[in-house]
Structure formats: C-alpha cells, structure tokens
N, C-alpha and C positions, 0 to 999 in steps of 0.2 A: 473332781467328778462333775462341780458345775461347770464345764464345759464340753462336756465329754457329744452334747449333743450339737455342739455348734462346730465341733470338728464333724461332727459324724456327718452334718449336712454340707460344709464344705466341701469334705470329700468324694460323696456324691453330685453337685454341682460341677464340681470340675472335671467329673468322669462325663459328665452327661453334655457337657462342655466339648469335653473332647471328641469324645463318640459322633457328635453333630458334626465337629468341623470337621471329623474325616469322612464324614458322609457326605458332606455338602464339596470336599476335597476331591473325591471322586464323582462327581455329577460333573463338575466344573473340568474334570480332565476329561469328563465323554466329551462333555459340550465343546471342547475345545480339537475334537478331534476332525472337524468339520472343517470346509475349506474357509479361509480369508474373507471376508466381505466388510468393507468401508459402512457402518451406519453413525457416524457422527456429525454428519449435516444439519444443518436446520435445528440447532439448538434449543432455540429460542421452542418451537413446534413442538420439539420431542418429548419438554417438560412440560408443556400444554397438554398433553396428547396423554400424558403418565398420569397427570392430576386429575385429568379430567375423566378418562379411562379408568386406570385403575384404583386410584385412591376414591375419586368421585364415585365411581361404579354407575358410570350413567350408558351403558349397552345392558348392562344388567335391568333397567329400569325397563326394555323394550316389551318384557311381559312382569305388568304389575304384580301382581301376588308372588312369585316368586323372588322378581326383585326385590320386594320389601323384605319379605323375609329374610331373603341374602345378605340383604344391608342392615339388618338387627344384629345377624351371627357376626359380619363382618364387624360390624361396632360394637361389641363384646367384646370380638376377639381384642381390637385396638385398645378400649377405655380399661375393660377390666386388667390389662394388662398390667395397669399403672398400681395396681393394688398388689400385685405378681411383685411388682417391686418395691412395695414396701415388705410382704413375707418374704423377698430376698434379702433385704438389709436385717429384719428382724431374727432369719435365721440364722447368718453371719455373727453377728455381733449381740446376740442372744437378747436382744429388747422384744418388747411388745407394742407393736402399734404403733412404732413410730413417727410417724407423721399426723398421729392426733396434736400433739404439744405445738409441732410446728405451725398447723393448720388451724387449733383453736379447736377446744371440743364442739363448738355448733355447726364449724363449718365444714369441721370432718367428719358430721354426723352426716351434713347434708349430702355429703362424695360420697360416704357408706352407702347411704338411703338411694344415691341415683345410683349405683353399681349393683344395688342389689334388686331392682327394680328391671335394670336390665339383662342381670342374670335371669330373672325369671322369664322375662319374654326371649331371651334367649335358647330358655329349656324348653320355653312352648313351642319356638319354630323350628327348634330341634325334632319335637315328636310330630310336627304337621310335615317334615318334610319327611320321615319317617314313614309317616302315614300316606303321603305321596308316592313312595318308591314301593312301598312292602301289600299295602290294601288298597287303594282306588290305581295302583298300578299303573304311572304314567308312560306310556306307549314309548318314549323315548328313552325310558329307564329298562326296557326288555327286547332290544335288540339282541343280536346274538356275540358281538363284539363284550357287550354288558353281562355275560354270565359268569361263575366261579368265581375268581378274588376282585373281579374290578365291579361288581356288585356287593362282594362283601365288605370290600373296602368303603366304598359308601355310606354301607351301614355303622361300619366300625365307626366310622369317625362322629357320626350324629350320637350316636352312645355312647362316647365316651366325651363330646358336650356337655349331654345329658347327667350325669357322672360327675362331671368338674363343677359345675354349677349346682347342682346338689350337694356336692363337700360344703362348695364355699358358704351356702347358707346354712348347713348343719354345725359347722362351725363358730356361727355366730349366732344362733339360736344358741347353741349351750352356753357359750358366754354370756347370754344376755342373763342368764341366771345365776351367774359369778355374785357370791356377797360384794356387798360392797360397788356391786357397776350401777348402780342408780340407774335412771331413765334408761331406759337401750336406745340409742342412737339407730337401730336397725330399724329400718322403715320396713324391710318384708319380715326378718327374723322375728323381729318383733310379734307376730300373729304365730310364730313357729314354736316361741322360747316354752308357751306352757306343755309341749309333748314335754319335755324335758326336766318341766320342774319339778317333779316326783325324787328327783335325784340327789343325792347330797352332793356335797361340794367334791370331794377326793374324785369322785365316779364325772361329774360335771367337767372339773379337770380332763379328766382323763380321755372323757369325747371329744372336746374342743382341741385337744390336740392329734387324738389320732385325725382326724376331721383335718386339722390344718396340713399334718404332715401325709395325707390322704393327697390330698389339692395339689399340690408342690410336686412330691414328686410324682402326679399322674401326669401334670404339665410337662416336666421333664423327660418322662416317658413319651407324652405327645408328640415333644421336641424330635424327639429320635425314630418317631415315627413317620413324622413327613416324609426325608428324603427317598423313603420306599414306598410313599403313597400319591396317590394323584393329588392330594393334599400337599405338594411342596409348591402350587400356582400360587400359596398364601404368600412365599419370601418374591417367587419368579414373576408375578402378575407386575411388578413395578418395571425391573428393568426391562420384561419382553414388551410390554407396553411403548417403553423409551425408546427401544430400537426397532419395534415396528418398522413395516415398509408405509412412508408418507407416501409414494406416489402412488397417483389416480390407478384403483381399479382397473385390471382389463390392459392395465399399460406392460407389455412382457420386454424384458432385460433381454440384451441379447449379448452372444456369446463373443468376447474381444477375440477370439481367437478364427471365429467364423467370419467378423467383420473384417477381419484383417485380411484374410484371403477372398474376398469379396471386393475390397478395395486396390489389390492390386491385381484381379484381373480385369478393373477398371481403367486401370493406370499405365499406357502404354508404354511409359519410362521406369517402369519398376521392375526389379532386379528380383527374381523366383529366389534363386538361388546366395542371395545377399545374404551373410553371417546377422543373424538377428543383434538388434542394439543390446547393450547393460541393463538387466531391469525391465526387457519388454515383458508383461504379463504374456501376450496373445503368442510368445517366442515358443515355447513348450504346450500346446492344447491339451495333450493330458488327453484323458477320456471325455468325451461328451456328454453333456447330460451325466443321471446318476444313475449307476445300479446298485449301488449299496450307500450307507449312510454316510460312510468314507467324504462320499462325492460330492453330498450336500453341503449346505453354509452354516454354516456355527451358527445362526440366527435361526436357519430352519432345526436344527437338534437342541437349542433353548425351544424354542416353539413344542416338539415334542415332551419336554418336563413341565411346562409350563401347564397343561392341557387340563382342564377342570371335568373334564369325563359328560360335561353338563349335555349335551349333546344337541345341543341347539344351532348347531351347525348342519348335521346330517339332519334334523327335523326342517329345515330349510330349504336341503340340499332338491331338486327337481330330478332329477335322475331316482335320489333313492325314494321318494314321492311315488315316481310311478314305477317301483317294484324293480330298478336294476341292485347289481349286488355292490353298487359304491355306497360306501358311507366316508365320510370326512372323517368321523372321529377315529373310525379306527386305523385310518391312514395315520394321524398322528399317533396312536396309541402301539401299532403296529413300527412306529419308526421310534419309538420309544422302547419299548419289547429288544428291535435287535439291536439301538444302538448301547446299550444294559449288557447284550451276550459279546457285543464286537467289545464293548470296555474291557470285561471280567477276561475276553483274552488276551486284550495288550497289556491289563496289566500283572497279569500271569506270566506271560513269556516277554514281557518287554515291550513287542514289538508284536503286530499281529499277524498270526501264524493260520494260513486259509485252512478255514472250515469245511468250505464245500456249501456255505450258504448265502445269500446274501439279500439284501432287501426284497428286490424283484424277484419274484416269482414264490421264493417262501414264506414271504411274508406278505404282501402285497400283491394281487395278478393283474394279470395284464387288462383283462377283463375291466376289474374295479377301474382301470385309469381311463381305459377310453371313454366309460361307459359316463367322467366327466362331459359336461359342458362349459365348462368354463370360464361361468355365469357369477363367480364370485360370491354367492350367496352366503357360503362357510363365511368365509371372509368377515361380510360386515355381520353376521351372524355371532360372531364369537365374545365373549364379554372381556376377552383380553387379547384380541386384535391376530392373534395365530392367523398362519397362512395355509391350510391345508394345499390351496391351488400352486405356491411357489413347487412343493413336493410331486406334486401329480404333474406336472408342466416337465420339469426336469427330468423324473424319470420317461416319459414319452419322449424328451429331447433325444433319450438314450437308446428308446427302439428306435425311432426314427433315423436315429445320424450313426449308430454302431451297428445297429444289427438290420436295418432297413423292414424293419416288422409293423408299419402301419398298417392298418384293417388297407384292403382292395381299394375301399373312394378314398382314402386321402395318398395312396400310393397313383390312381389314377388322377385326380386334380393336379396334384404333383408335378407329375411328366407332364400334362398338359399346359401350366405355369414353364417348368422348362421349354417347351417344344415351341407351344402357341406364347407364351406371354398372357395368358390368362387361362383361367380355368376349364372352360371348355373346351371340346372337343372338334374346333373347326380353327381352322389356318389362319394367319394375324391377317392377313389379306382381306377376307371375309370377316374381323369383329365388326365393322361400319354398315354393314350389308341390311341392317335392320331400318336404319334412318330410310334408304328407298322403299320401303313398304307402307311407310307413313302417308 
C-alpha cells in the first residue's frame, strides 16, 4: 500500500505525457502542411536572434511596465520549474525533498527562499495584468478580433498562475508546522505558516499534501492546456524566433517560377517550349500567391501557433490607427482559426476533402489586405519576430496574378508599368520632357 501513491502519480504523468505529445503531434502535422521553405542559413545569426529574442525577451522590453512584468512570469515560469522537478522525482520514487541532502540544508533553504519569493511577485503580476485586461481595460485587449474564448483564454491562464503559485506556497506554509522541521527554511511561507498552526499534525499532513498534489497536477493540466491555447508561444517563441526571416524589412521574395518566365522572355535563345530540367522548383508554378493556408510556408503556419494574442502589432499597425478594418493580429489568429479546421480534415479523411472554404474571403477579406501599407510595423512590433506582412503580401500575390482583382490604381499603374515603362500615364517618349521646363 506504501506505494500505492507513487503508482498512482506515475500513471497520471505518463497519461499527461502522452496527451501533450499528441497534441503537440498534431500542431506539428498542421504546421507541416505548408509549403517547403529553406530557413537554415546564417546559423551563427539565428542562435543570436533566438537568445536574444526569445530567451532574452529584449522586443518585449520596448514597453517597460509590461515588459517587466512579462519577464517576472517568464522567469517563474523557467526557475520555478526546476522545483517541478524535484516534486517530479519525489513523486516517482516517493521521497521528500529531495534535493535538500544534495544541496545542504542552508543552501537549499536559500533556492526555497528565492523560488518563493518569486512565486509571489509572480502572483502579483499575474493580478496587475489581470487588472490591465478586466478594469483599466487596455484598448488593445478590446478589439473585436479579442472577444469570446481569445479574451477568455487570457484570463484563464493568469488564474490559473494565480492558482499554482498559491498551492505552491500553501504547501509549504503547512509544512513549515510539521514537528520536528525546526527553522522553516521558507522565506515567504514562513509569514504564512501561523494561518496554519492552529492544526494538529494528522490535519497539517493532510494539507501539505493535498496542496502538493494540488500544484502537480494543475501544472500537468497546464501542460495540456497549451496546445489549445495562445499560451503554446511558451514552447514555439524559441524556434519561430530561430527561423525568423533575417532579411532586411521591406525586402519581398520573389516568385522562382515568375522569374523564370521573366528571364526567358529575356533570353533570345531560350527554348518556351524546353522539357523543364530534374528538380526545377520554377518547373511546376502551382498557384500563385496563397488562398488558403495550404499555399502558405510552414514558417508562416508556425508564425500562426506561435502568436501571443499580445497585440502590439495591430496597436502599431497605421492603417488600423486610423480606423481601417486591418488588424495584424487577427490575420494571424484568423490563419490559425482555419489552418485548426483544414488539420481536423485531413486528419479525418486522410487527405483533405474541399470544404467550400478557404482563407481568403472567410476568413480574411480582401478589404483587411489592401487596406495594408506594407510599413512592416507588425513586424518589428512582435515580441517573437511573427511575419503578419509575409501573409498579407501572398495572399494579394494571389488577387493580383490569379484572379486580376487589384483595387482600379494599382490595376492602372500596372498597365502603365506595362505600356509606358513607368507608372504614369504619358508615352516613354515624353518621361525626359520635364528636364526642358527647367
């Protein structure tokens, strides 16, 4: 029977074990359902870029107060962890505390004492950001993209911080009134232990463990709650960081398959009609641009899970500034939404079987994309480097080169580029005609 509880949390760890990796199994089969894109260049850069980005959190720092806060929860999240794993090994193997013997009762009073210390500022900037979203109501948290679950979800997750961080110190409040524990080594519990000491020992017991196995498996729970929350940028904010686009802002990719027929109506010895080579990408174009998620690049569908809902992109954005109906964030949150409905069908029928829906237009309109500028602001705006502009470019690649649906002036410039060789509207003849009025 004395084991009977170290099976029993076994059990439950490896269910919750499992439960995670098929959830994190299927995120990774969305993601992968995207087209091909090369981001392994520049090595050296992209572990720069990840440390300094995401582990640093130094885009997060661009508005203090909330940065700081971010980076209190963010380093909880990380430090406390390490304590996660000493109640893991103690569940397992049914010990207590084991890494005081290792560490020396002083010096594992003193890792107590900074973990719990940072639990509490933890729980504090759990209720200020609470108090940011719910009563002084920050204008970025009440967009219309931000109602129903992706505001609830927000909330969920700061209470059930709130929540974790509470066990963890009622846990060690009761202990600290265990006979026999001498000094409490708990630097906050320690101000907590007299709620407690009213209690006799049996009853003492008996909190300090519901309390531990409180913490455990609420974390567990936590666990399984990421990948169905905007809360999964916790695991994805590293590598979408790594694979970022390094090149310069403002710099657009262009299509091999356009260049290629661009270069041989250049090419007065080029053969139209030539069997394309073994391996040519530009050999097969495919569709242009994207109308569905399909079309996108696995980089841009990580960019979608990756998205911290924060929305410091669209408060940046100059278009939604002055009152149009683009926002960045729910470009990604929207390309998140259907690449979720296009998974749950391919992995239903195998293979995916047309809906009748597709990014553009149900989920995204046309409107929101033109209604960019293409100012990159999202961009350096994002505290884990997401591309809103890669998405919004692409699918315009796709009115433009499939369905010829530019707004009237960029179908005018257009033809005028075709016609004249430049934008306006007078003959190559006359572009110089200006220099004689000087």
């Amino acid at each position: 029977m004395q084991y009977v509880d170290n099976v029993v949390f076994v059990a439950v760890l490896a269910l919750a074990i499992f439960w995670f990796s098929k959830q994190v199994g299927r995120i990774r089969k969305n993601i992968n359902l995207g087209r091909d894109i090369d981001r392994t260049d520049r090595k050296s850069e992209r572990w720069s870029t990840m440390l300094r980005v995401a582990f640093g959190q130094s885009k997060m720092q661009a508005r203090p107060i909330p940065g700081i806060l971010h980076f209190i929860v963010y380093a909880g999240f990380i430090l406390i962890n390490i304590e996660v794993l000493e109640i893991l090994i103690d569940g397992i193997f049914g010990t207590h505390r084991v890494f005081a013997p290792v560490l020396g009762e002083s010096f594992y009073g003193v890792v107590i004492g900074f973990f719990e210390v940072l639990a509490v500022l933890v729980l504090l900037a759990c209720v200020i950001f609470l108090w940011r979203r719910n009563v002084s109501k920050v204008k970025r948290f009440q967009s219309a993209e931000m109602k129903g679950w992706a505001f609830r979800d927000g909330n969920n997750i700061l209470v059930i911080e709130i929540v974790l961080m509470t066990a963890l110190l009622t846990m060690n409040a009761a202990e600290a009134n265990f006979e026999g524990h001498g000094q409490a080594p708990f630097l906050v519990s320690a101000y907590l232990a007299p709620l407690f000491s009213g209690l006799d020992q049996s009853t003492l017991h008996f909190v300090e463990r519901f309390a531990w196995w409180f913490h455990i498996l609420g974390i567990l729970a936590f666990l399984n709650y990421l990948p169905v929350s905007k809360h999964f940028h916790i695991i994805l904010a590293f590598p979408n960081t790594w694979f970022s686009n390094l090149d310069a802002k403002g710099r657009f990719s262009n299509m091999a398959s356009v260049t290629k027929e661009v270069k041989m109506m250049m090419d007065p010895n080029a053969d139209p009609f030539a069997a394309p080579a073994e391996g040519d990408e530009a050999a097969e174009p495919g569709r242009f641009g994207a109308k569905d998620v399909t079309d996108l690049n696995w980089v841009n569908l990580m960019n979608a899970y990756s998205c911290t809902e924060c929305g410091r992109c669209t408060s940046e954005c100059p278009a939604n500034i002055t009152g149009k109906k683009l926002s960045p964030r729910k470009v990604m949150m929207d390309t998140r939404d259907r690449l979720e409905e296009v998974g749950a069908n391919v992995a239903k029928n195998g293979e995916f079987k047309e809906d009748g829906k597709s990014l553009l237009d149900d989920y995204i309109t046309r409107e929101e994309l033109w209604a960019c500028t293409s100012c990159n602001a999202c961009t350096q705006a994002c505290p884990v480097n997401i591309d809103p502009l890669s998405i919004i470019v692409q699918m315009r690649n796709y009115l433009v080169m499939e369905e010829s649906a530019a707004p009237q002036e960029l179908n005018l410039m257009m033809t005028n580029v075709e016609n004249n060789g430049a934008p306006w509207q007078f003959a190559q003849a006359d572009r110089l005609n200006w220099k004689d009025e000087a």
